[in-house]
N, C-alpha and C positions, 0 to 999 in steps of 0.2 A: 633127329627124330622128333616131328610135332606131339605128337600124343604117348602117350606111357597106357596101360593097362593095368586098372586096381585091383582089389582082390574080386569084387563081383563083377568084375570081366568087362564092365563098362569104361569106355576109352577118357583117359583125365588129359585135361587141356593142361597146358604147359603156362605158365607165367608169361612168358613173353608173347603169347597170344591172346590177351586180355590190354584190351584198348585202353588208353588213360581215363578216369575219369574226368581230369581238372578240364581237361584238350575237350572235350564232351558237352562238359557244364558249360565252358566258356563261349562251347558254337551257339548250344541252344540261348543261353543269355544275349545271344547278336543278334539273335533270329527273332526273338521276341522285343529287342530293341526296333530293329528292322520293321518289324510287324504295326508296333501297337506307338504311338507318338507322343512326345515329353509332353506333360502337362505341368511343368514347372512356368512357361511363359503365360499360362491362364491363370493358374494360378496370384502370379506377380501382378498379373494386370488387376484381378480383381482385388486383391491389396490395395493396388495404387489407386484403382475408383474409388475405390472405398474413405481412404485418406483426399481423395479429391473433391467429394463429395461432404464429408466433414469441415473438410477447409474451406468450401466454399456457405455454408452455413453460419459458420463465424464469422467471415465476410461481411454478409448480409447482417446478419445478429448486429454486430457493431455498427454496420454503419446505421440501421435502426435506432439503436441506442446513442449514436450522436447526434442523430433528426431529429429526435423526440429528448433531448436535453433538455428543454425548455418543462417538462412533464415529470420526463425520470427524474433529474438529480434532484427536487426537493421532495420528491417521494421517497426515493432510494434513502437521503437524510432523515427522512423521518422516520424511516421502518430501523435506519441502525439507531436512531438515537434511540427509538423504543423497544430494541433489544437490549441496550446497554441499561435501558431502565429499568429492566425485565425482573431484576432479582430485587428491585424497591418495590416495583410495584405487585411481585406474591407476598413480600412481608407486608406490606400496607393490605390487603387480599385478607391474608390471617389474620389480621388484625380484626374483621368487619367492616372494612370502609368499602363501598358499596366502589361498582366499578366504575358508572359516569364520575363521579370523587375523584378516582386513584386519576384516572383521564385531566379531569380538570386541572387537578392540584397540582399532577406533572408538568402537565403542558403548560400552566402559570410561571412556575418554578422554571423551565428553559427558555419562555418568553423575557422572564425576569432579570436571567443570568444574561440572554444579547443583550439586552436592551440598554442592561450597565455594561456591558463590553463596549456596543456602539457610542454610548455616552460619552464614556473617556476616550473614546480614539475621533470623536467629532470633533472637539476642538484645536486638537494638535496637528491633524489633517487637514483642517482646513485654514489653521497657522502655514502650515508648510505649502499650501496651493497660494495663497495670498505672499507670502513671502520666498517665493519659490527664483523665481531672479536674481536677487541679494542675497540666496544662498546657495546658488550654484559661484554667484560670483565671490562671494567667502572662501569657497571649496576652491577654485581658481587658484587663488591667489595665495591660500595655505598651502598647494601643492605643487605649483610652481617651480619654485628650488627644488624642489623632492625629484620632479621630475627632468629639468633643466640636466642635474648631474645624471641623469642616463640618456646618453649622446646616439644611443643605436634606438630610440624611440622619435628622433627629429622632431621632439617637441619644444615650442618658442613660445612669448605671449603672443606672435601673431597670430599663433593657429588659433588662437580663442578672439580675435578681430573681425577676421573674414569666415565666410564661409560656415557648415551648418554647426559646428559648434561655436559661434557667435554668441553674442549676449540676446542680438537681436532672432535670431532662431529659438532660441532659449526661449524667448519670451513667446513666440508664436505656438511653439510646444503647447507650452504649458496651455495654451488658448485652445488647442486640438485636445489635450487629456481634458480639459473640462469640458468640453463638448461630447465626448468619448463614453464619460461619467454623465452629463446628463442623459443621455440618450439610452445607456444601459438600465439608468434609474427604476423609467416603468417594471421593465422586465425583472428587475430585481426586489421588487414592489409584489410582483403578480409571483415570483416563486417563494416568497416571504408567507404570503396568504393560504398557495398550496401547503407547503412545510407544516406549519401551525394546523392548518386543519388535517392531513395527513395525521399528521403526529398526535391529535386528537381522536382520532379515528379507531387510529392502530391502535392505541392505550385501552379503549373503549372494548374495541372488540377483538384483543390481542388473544384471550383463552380461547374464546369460539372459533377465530381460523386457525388457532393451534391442533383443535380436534377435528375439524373439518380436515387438515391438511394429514392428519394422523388416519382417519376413516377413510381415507380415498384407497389408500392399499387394503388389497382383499384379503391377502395373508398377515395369520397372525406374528409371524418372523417379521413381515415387512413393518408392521407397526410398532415391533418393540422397537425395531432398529431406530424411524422414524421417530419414536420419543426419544431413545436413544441420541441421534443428533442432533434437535431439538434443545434438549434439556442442557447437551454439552455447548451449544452454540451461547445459550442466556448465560450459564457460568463462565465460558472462558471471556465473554466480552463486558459483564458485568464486574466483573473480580478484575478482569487486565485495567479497565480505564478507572477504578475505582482505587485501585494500586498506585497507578499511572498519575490518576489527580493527585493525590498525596504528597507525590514523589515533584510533580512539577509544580505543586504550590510553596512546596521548601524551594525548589531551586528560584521563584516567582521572587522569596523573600529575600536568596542570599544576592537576587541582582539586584533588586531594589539596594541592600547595603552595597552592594558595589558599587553602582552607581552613586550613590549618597557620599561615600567615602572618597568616590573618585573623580569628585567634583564634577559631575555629568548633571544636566538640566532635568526637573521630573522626573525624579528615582523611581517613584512609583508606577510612573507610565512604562518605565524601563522592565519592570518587574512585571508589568504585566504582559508588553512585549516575551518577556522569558516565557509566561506560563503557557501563553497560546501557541509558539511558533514550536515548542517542545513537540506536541503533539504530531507534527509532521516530521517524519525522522529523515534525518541527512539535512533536507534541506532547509528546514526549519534553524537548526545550530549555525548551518553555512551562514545564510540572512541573517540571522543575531550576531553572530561573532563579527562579520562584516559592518553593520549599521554599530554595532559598539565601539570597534577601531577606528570610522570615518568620524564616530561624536566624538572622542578621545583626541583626538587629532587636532578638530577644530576647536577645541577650549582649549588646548594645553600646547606649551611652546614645546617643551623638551619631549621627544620622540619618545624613551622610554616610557616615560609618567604615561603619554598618551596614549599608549597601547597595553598599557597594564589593567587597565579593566576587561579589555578583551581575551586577554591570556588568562586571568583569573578566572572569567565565566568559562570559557574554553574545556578549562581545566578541571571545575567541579561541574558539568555539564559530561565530561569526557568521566569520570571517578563515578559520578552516579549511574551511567548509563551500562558500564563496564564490571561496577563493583554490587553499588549498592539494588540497583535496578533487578537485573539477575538472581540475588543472595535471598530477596524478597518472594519477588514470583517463581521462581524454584525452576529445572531443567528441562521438569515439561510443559513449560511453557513459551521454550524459549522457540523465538522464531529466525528462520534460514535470512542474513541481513542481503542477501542477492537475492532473495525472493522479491521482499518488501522495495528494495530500490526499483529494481525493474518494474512494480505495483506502480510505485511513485510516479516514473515516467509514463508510463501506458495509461493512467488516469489522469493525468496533470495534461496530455495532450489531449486527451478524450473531452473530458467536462472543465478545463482548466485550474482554479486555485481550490474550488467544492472537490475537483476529484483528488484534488493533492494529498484535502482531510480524509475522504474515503478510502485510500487505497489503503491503509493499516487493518481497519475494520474489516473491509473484505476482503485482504488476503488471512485474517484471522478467521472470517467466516469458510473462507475454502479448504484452509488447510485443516479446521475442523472437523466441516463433513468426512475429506479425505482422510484425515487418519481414521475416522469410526466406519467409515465403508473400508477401506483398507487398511487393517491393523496390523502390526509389524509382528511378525511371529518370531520371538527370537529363542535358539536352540543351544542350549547349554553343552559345551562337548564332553565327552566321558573322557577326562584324562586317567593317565594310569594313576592307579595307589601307589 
């Protein structure tokens, strides 16, 4: 029997004649597939324009920025040097000193510090271009046995006879790198001029394009934000290299005594070697530790003795950077060391040995902005009592 009869007489359908819904849902869900068309591939495409059109920006952006090398790096150098000065020059500000002053007086003061940098590395650079023959042929002839006893390298004194590691190619080298050096001279002349004046400039009129750059947003959220990372970009680069100087003018001293104690020529020059190359991280220690172990080498017969000033610096180079460097600037300061390395290479190819010094700086400046436009929200969980 399909139907039953209720009490008010109208006929009640039976259970098994009521259709599935699920069988129902799932036709109409076909039929509006069928119907209406995925827009998941429009979607993806406009993604991937999107990111292709980005990428192709940067593209351009950079290669821009390697054209105009000759313009940017000693601008770019003079806008970080005059952020890093940023926090001397509002206490000199408070002080009263009028602002062409604070301008002048800086820009003297970093004229003054190259100037005695280039001082002391002229003479001994141009010791080692003049006697650049008779010390590769030292270096020869100290390493020889060293290298003689590793038989899977096929090295003999002939291979230094003939052919381009010859004495006589050696010597035509060295006639191509001073060629190389004068011809880069001008150019290094004419970004010296920009630099200084840049860097005069910015000091000069560093508050007025600070508020300039603050008034360009129309909301009052976007200006605080804008001081906001502004104000954090002068602290974290003033405070880091003012720490930073500190730190590598001790480690400047303890090479100098290394050097003095480990019978190395011009301790002082060695020291000051430490203090500059520090500022480039990885590769600066690599260059040092190396150029320490090749002087150790060549003054000292017994292997050990010769390489013990390099393992010392190595070592309190390796303590300061690890211990004391850290304990100072505190955790939030610390930066990602695969950010900074990769910095290193993408600028040291860009602008070459200028971008090697800039890459620290501006990856401090990026990851700055970055953390004040996006700050880490962290959520505490409710454990049980």
């Amino acid at each position: 029997m399909a139907m039953s009869i209720a009490r008010g007489g109208k006929p009640k359908k039976n259970v098994m004649d009521i259709p599935p819904r699920r069988e129902a849902t799932t036709s109409y869900l076909e039929d509006d597939m069928e119907s209406e068309p995925l827009v998941l591939g429009r979607e993806a495409l406009e993604v991937a324009s999107a990111w292709a059109v980005i990428g192709i920006f940067g593209i351009v952006f950079f290669a821009i920025v390697h054209y105009m090398s000759l313009i940017l790096i000693p601008v770019t150098l003079a806008i970080v040097v005059g952020l890093i000065l940023g926090l001397v020059a509002d206490r000199l500000g408070r002080a009263g000193v009028p602002r062409f002053g604070i301008a002048l007086m800086l820009s003297t003061l970093v004229f003054a510090a190259l100037f005695l940098i280039i001082n002391s590395l002229a003479e001994p650079v141009a010791t080692l271009l003049q006697e650049g023959p008779n010390f590769a042929e030292r270096t020869i002839n100290r390493f020889m046995p060293i290298l003689e006893q590793q038989h899977w390298l096929n090295i003999s004194p002939a291979t230094f006879e003939t052919g381009p590691m010859s004495m006589q190619s050696l010597i035509e080298n060295s006639g191509n790198i001073l060629g190389v050096l004068t011809s880069n001279l001008t150019p290094a002349i004419v970004q010296g001029l920009i630099f200084f004046a840049a860097l005069l400039l910015f000091l000069y009129g560093r508050l007025r394009l600070r508020r300039t750059i603050i008034m360009a947003f129309p909301k009052r959220r976007q200006r605080l934000m804008t001081i906001r990372v502004l104000n954090s970009i002068d602290q974290v680069l003033g405070y880091y290299f003012a720490t930073a100087s500190l730190c590598y003018l001790g480690l400047g001293v303890v090479m100098t005594l290394i050097a003095y104690f480990g019978g190395l020529s011009m301790p002082v020059l060695w020291g000051l070697f430490a203090f500059l190359s520090s500022f480039i991280p990885f590769l600066g220690i690599t260059v040092m530790t190396l150029s320490v172990a090749i002087a150790g080498i060549l003054t000292h017969d017994g292997l050990v003795f010769a390489l013990l000033p390099a393992v010392i610096f190595f070592t309190v180079h390796l303590i300061m950077e690890n211990l004391l460097f850290p304990a100072i600037m505190g955790r939030q300061w610390e930066i990602n060391p695969f950010v900074v390395f990769i910095a290193i290479l993408f600028w040291t190819w860009l602008w070459g040995a200028v971008g090697a010094m800039l890459a620290l700086p501006l990856s401090l400046i990026m990851m700055t902005v970055l953390a004040e436009l996006f700050p880490e929200r962290k959520t505490v969980p409710h454990l049980p009592g």
